[in-house]
N, C-alpha and C positions, 0 to 999 in steps of 0.2 A: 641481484644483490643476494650475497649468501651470509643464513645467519647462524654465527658457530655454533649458537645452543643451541639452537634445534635441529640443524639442518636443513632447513626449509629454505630455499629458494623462493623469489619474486615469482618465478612463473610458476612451482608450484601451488603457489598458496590461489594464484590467479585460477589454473589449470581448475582444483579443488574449486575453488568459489562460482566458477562455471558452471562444473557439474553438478554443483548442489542448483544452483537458478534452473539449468537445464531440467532436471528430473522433477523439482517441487512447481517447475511451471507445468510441466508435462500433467501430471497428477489435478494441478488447478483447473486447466485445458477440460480433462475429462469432466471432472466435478462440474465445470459449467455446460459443458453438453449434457449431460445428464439432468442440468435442471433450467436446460434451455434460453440461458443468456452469454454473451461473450464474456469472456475474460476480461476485457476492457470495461463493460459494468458490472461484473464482480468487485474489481480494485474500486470504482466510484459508491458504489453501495458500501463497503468496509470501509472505505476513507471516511465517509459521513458519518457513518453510527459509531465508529471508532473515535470519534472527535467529540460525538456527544452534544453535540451540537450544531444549527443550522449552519451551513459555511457557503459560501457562496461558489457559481461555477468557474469563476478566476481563481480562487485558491484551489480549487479540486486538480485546474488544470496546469495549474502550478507544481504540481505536488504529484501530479501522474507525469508530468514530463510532455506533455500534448501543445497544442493550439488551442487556444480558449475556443474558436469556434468548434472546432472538432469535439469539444468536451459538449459545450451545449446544443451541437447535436444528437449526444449520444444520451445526457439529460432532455430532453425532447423525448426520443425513445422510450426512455425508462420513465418518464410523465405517463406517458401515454396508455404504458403497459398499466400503470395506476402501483409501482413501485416507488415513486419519488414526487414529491408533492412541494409548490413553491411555496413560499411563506416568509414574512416581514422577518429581518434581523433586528432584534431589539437597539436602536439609538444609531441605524443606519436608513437613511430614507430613500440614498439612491442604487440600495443592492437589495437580492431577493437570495433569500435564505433556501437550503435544501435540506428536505430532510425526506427519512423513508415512511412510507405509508406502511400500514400493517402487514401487507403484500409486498411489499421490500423488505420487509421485516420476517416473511415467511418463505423468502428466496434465500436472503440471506443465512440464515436458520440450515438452509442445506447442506452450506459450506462446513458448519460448526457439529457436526456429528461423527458418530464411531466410520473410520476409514475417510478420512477429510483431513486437510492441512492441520488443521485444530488438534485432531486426533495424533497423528503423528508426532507434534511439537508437543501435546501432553506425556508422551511415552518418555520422555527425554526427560532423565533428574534434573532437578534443581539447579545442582553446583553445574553441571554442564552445559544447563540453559544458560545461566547467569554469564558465564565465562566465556560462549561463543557472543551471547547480546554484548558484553563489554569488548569482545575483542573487535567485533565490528563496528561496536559505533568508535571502537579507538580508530581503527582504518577508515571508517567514512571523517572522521576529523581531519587524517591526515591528509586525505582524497579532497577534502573540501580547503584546507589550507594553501594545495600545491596548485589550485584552479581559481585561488583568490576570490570564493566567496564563502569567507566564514565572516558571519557576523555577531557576535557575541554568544554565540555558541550555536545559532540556529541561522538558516537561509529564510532570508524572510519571503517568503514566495507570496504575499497578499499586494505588495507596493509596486 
């Protein structure tokens, strides 16, 4: 699909959008060997404190794209490390809540410093922050419309 105003082809824009997952995973990859967890409980430590609240290992693994058992094995892990600690959801009696322990909280911390994912995305002005986040959540709209599950504007990934 080629688009007159811009010139930008489909496979372009895919090509681009690769490369960018490619190099900022790469970057992530390091970051967590350097502070000694996978990549896979990096994303589960940001997903929880980014949410601000306890969420349970079915929505985590909802929302990383996983097998619930494979998520709470890897919550298992990070229990253990004394990074992620379980806890009551308020007005839920049959699910157990996650949240990060101050040592999840002091891993996490490594990601969010000078030369870190953080760091990079803060380099970036405003207007062209703003405009790449709209243009993507407009193509994850679109991506989620033509795969038939959009549901009023979000996947519900907890049901």
């Amino acid at each position: 699909m080629y688009d007159i105003t811009t010139g930008t082809t489909a496979y372009d824009l895919m090509w681009l959008m690769d490369q960018a997952f490619e190099t900022t995973n790469r970057a992530l990859a390091r970051q967590c060997h350097q502070a000694g967890v996978s990549v896979a409980a990096a994303q589960v430590l940001y997903i929880i404190e980014g949410l601000g609240r306890p969420v349970s290992a079915y929505f985590v693994a909802g929302v990383v794209g996983k097998q619930h058992h494979s998520v709470v094995e890897l919550v298992n892990r990070l229990a253990k490390k004394g990074y992620l600690e379980r806890i009551a959801i308020p007005g839920e009696t049959s699910k157990t809540g996650l949240a990060l322990t101050v040592e999840g909280k002091d891993i996490l911390a490594k990601f969010t410093g000078a030369g870190t994912m953080d760091d990079l995305v803060k380099q970036m002005d405003k207007t062209s922050l703003s405009k790449l986040m709209e243009g993507l959540r407009a193509l994850r709209e679109v991506g989620m419309k033509e795969i038939g599950e959009l549901h009023k504007g979000e996947i519900k990934l907890w049901e």
